[in-house]
N, C-alpha and C positions, 0 to 999 in steps of 0.2 A: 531555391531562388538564386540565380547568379547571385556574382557580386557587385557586378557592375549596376546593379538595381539597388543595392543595398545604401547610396548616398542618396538616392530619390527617397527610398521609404524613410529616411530620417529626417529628410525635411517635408515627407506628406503630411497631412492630417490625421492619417489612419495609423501613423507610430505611437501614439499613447497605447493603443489596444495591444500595443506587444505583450504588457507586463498585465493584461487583466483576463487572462485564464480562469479555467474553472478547475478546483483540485474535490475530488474526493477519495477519502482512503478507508481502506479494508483492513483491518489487523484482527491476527488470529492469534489467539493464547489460550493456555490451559490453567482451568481451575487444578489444585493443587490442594491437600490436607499438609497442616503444620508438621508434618514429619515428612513434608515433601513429596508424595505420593499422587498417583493420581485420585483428583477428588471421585469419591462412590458415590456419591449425591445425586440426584437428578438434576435435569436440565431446570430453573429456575419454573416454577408454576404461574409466577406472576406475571409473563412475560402473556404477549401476546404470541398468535399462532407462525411460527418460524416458516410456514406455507405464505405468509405474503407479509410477515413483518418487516418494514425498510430499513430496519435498523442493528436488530438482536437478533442473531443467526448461530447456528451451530456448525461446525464442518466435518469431522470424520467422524468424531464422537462426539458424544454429547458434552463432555470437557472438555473440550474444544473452543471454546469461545469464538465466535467472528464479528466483529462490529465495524458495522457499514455507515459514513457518515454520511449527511447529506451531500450531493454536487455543491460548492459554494467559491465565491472570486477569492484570490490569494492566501498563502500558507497558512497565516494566522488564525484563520477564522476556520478553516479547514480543523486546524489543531484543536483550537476551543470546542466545536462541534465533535471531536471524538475522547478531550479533558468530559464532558457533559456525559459520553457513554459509558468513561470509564470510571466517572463516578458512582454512576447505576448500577451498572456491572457490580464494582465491591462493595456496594451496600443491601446489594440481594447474595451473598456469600453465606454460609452458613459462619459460625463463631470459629467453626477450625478448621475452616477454608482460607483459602490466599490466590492468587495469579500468580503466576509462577512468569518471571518477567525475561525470561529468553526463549530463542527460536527450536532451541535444540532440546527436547523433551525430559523430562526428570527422568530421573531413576528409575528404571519398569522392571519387575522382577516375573517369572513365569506368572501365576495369577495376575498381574497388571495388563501384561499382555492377550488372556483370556477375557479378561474385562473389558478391554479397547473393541476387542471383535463383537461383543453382547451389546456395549454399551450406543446403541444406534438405536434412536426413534423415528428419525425421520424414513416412514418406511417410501415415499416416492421416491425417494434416492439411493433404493437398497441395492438395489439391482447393480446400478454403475458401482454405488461403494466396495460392494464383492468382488466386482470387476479390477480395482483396483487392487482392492487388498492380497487378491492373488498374485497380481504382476506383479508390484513395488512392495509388495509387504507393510504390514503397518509403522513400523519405524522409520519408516519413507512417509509415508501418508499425514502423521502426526508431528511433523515439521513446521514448525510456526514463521510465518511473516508479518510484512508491512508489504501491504500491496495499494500503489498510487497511481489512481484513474487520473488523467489531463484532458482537457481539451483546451482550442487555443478558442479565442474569442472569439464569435461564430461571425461578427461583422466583419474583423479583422480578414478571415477568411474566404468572406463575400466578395471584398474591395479586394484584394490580391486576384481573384479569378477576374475581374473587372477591369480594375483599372489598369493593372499591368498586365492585363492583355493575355492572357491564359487562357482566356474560353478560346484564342484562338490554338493552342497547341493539344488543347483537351478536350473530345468530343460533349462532355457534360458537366456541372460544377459536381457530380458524384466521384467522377473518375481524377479529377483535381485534390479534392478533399482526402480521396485515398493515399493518390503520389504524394500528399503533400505531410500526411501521417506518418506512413512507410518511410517517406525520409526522416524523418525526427527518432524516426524506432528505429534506422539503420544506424543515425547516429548514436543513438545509445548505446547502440550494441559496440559500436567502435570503442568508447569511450569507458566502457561499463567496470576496468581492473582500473578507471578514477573514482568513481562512487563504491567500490567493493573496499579499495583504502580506505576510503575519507570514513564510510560507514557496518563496514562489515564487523560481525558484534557476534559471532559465532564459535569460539576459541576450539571445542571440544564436544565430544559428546560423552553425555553420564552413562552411554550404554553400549554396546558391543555391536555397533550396528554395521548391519551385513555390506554395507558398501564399502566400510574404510578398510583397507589395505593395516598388516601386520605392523608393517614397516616406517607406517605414519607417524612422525613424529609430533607430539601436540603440546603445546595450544599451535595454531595455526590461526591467520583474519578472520576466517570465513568459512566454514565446513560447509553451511547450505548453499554458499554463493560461488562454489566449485564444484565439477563434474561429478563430486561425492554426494551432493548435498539435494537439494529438490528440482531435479533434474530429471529429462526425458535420460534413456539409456545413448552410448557414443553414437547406436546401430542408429539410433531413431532424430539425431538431431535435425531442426528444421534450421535452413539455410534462410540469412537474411541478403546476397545477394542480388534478387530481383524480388518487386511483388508476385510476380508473374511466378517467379519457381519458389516462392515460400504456397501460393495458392496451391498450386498442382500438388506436391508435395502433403500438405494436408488435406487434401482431396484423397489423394491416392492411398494413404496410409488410412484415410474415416474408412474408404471404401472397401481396402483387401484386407482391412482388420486389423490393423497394427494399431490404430485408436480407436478407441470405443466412440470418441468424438473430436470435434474441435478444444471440445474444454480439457483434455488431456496434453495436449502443447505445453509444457512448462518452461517455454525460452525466456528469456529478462523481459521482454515486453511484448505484449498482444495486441493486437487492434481489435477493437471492439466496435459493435452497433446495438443498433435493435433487434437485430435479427439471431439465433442461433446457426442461420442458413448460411456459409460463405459466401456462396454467390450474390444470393438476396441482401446480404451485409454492403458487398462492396455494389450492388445495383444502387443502393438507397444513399450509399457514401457512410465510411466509419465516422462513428458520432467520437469515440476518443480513445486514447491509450491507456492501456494497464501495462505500468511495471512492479514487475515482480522479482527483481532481484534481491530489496532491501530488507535486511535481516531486524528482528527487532532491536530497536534501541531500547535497552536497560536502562539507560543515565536522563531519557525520558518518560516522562510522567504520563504521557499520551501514547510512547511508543513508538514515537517519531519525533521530532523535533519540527519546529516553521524552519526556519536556517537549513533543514534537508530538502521540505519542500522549495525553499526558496533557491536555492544551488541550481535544482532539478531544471525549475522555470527557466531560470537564467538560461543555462546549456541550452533548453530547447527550444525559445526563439533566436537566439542566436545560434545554432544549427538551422533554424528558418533560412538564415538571408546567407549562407554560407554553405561554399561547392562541398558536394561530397566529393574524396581522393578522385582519381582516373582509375587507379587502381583497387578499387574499392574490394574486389573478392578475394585478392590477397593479404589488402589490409584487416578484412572480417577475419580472414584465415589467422594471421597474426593475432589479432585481438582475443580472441578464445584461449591461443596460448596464454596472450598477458595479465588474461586474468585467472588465468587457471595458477600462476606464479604467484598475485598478488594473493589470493584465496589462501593458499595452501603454502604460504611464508610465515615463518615464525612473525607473530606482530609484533615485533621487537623491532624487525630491520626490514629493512626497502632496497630493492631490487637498484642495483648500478644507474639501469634507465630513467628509474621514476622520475626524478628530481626534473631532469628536464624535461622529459616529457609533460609532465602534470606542469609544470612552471611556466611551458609556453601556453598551455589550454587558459592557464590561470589568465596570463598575461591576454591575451586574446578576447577573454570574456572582458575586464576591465576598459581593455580598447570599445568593444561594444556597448558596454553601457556607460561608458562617458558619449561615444556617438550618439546613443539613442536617449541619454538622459533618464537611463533608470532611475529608479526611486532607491533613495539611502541604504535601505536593506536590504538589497540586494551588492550593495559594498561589502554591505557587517560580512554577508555570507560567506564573499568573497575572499574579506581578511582572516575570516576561522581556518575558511581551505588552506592557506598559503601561509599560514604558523601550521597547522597540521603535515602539510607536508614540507614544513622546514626541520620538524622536529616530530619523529615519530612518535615519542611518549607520549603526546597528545590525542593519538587518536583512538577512538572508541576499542578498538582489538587493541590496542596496546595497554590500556588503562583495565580490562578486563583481565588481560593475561596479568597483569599486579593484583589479582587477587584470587587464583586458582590456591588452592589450598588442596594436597595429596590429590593431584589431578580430578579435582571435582570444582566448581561452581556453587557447590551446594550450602555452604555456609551465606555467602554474598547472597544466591539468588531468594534466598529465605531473609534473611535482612531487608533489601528491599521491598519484598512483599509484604512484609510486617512490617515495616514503616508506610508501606503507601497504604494498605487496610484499616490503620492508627488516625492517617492522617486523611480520611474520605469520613472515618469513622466518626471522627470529631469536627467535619466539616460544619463551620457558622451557617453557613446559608446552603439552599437545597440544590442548586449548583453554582457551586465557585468560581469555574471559567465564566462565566457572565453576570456574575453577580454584581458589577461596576454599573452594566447597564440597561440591565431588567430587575423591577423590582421583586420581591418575594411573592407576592403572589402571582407573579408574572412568572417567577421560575419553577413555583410548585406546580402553574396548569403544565408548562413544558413538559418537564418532570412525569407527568403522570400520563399526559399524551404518548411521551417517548413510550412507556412503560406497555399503553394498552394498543400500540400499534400503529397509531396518526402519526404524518408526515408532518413536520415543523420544519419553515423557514424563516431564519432569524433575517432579520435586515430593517433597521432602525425598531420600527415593532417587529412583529411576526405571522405568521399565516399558519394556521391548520389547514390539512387537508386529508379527508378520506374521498377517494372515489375521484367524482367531481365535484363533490360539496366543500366550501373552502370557507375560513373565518377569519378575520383576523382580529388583531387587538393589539392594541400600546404598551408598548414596552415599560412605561410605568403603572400599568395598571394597578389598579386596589381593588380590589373583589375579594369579597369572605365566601369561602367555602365551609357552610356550617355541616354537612354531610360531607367532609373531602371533596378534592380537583376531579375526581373519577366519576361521582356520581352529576358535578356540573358537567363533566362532557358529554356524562352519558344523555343529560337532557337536552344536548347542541347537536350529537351526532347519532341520530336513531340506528346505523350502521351500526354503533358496536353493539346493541342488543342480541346480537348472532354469534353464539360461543363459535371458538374456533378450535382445531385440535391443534396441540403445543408441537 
């Protein structure tokens, strides 16, 4: 959106909807045994069937962990719906299992790595898995993240093709929703060696893995969040550019073989729909983005932080109402270098440019949200970034590199995990993250829904749903389950009577 639009939308109507996005996030982690290993246990039995569960997902292996929260409005609540997973998660652990709470994979010794290749059930996805494991190998594959879905407010971006007059520059509201995407992902991409500082949490790797160079000196920000780490090869990078030649591009590469598909892309951010079909994606208009740059956060509890989510938001309505460069495919050119810089810098120290570069972004976002009257939290976000980048000790790779020990992680990332395994273990109530405002029996049905597959939407009370069948209930409910929460659903929701496979 120009900017000369940008004093209209702050005194429209339709500026409140800036700050009310929808966040959901994906975080992948590995189960782990107390000697740091990968866990030999099976995938969780109690889980429902990972062919259509919304929630409890596995990825390359079956130690793998993936947990999918629901879509939901702002970071907080986003956070709390994946604090609720990952209470689940460590309380179906075996006694000498753990999460192992970084991106970068424990210690694999040869049988580990024999293991990683065996240990696959999901046999629908065998085929591509092989596919993979050939090209990237599994030390590539088994790369852990935080990956954060966005979309902007869907009314928000009704009244922008409308009132400001965009139907007339854009043959449909599909092809608007697209440009209007793409710009928010080109921004990113510009911006992406500020979020790889503020949060990159990958120092090292416990293993010998075939991408890093001899010469590498470690710790480093960010081993995944650089051309080392979970990345397409240089031959293969897609270009952000245009829409137009990021399309073709992965057209051309699904079609003469160089991707097995679209879901083989692993640039910092995707555009997503309903469709797996590009074309048919961008006919119907992308429904949101997925980024993928953010490496786990260890220092939180959920794996992400709200204050991460919150940053993200900010930058990207305010990239909304804000010119991309003129120069934009040299300033992309540039940016790949600057974070390939910040990535693969000791996290000790910061590069001559940073300070003011990040200083003015800083500055820039606080101009916009005094204009548009953001909400308080998104200040805090503000002021964490800008002590972060006044003083590097502060940040997530720096605080990490103060606790490498004979070039391992491994003491720290076993500490964490045996304290957050202690501290799920001994949890008062059946989940914590909402236990202010749903009662206990309101959190056991959750609880056990999560568990056998049902969709649960918190919001004052909450909604079950399977299928098209939907329930809901208050948030303070009292209901005795004299047979368990599992055997009441199973009499609300005759769908789960159909075992599924795990």
């Amino acid at each position: 959106m120009p900017n000369k639009l940008r004093e209209t939308l702050a005194q429209a109507k339709i500026a409140p909807k800036l700050f009310t996005g929808l966040f959901g996030v994906e975080v992948e982690e590995h189960r782990i045994t107390t000697d740091g290993r990968l866990s030999r246990y099976p995938y969780p039995s109690k889980y429902a069937s990972r062919k259509t569960h919304p929630y409890l997902q596995s990825d390359f292996t079956d130690s793998m962990l993936e947990l999918v929260t629901e879509p939901t409005k702002g970071g907080l609540q986003a956070i709390k719906n994946l604090k609720i997973l990952q209470q689940i998660s460590q309380e179906h652990l075996n006694k000498d299992e753990r999460i192992w709470p970084f991106s970068m994979p424990p210690k694999l010794v040869d049988d580990d790595l024999e293991f990683a290749h065996n240990n696959f059930s999901r046999d629908w996805f065998q085929t591509y898995r092989d596919y993979l494991e050939r090209k990237y190998g599994i030390e590539h594959e088994i790369i852990c993240g935080t990956h954060i879905n966005y979309s902007l407010n869907e009314d928000l971006v009704y009244s922008l093709y409308h009132e400001f007059h965009f139907n007339e520059k854009y043959p449909t509201f599909a092809a608007f929703r697209n440009a209007t995407y793409f710009k928010l992902a080109q921004s990113f991409a510009l911006y992406r060696w500020f979020f790889t500082y503020l949060f990159g949490a990958s120092p090292l790797s416990e293993n010998h893995y075939r991408k890093l160079p001899e010469d590498l000196k470690l710790p480093v920000r960010s081993l995944r969040s650089s051309s080392l780490g979970y990345s397409n090869t240089n031959k293969e990078a897609i270009s952000y550019d245009s829409l137009t030649a990021q399309v073709e591009q992965m057209e051309n590469y699904v079609n003469d073989g160089t991707f097995y598909s679209i879901h083989e892309f692993y640039g910092p951010v995707r555009l997503k729909g309903r469709s797996d079909d590009l074309r048919k994606m961008l006919d119907d208009g992308v429904d949101y983005l997925e980024f993928r740059a953010f490496d786990l956060d260890p220092l939180s509890r959920a794996g992400v932080s709200d204050d991460t989510l919150d940053l993200l938001e900010l930058f990207l309505v305010y990239s909304l109402v804000t010119d991309l460069p003129s120069d934009l495919p040299k300033r992309l050119a540039e940016s790949l270098k600057l974070n390939e810089e910040v990535a693969l810098e000791n996290p000790n120290e910061q590069p001559d440019w940073l300070q003011t570069r990040a200083t003015e972004l800083i500055n820039n976002l606080h101009l916009f949200a005094e204009q548009f009257r953001a909400p308080e939290k998104y200040l805090r976000t503000l002021a964490i970034a800008e002590k972060r980048v006044a003083n590097v000790k502060l940040t997530i790779g720096a605080q990490l590199a103060s606790r490498v020990e004979d070039n391992s992680l491994v003491t720290y990332g076993l500490k964490i995990a045996n304290d957050r395994y202690a501290s799920f273990l001994n949890a008062s109530q059946p989940l914590v993250a909402i236990a202010n405002d749903y009662s206990r029996s309101a959190q056991q049905l959750i609880k056990a829904a999560i568990i056998m597959g049902i969709r649960v939407q918190l919001h004052h009370g909450f909604k079950l749903t399977m299928g098209n069948h939907h329930e809901l209930f208050e948030a303070q409910m009292n209901i005795e389950f004299p047979n368990g929460p599992e055997e009441y659903l199973r009499s609300i929701f005759a769908e789960l009577s159909n075992p599924n496979e795990k």
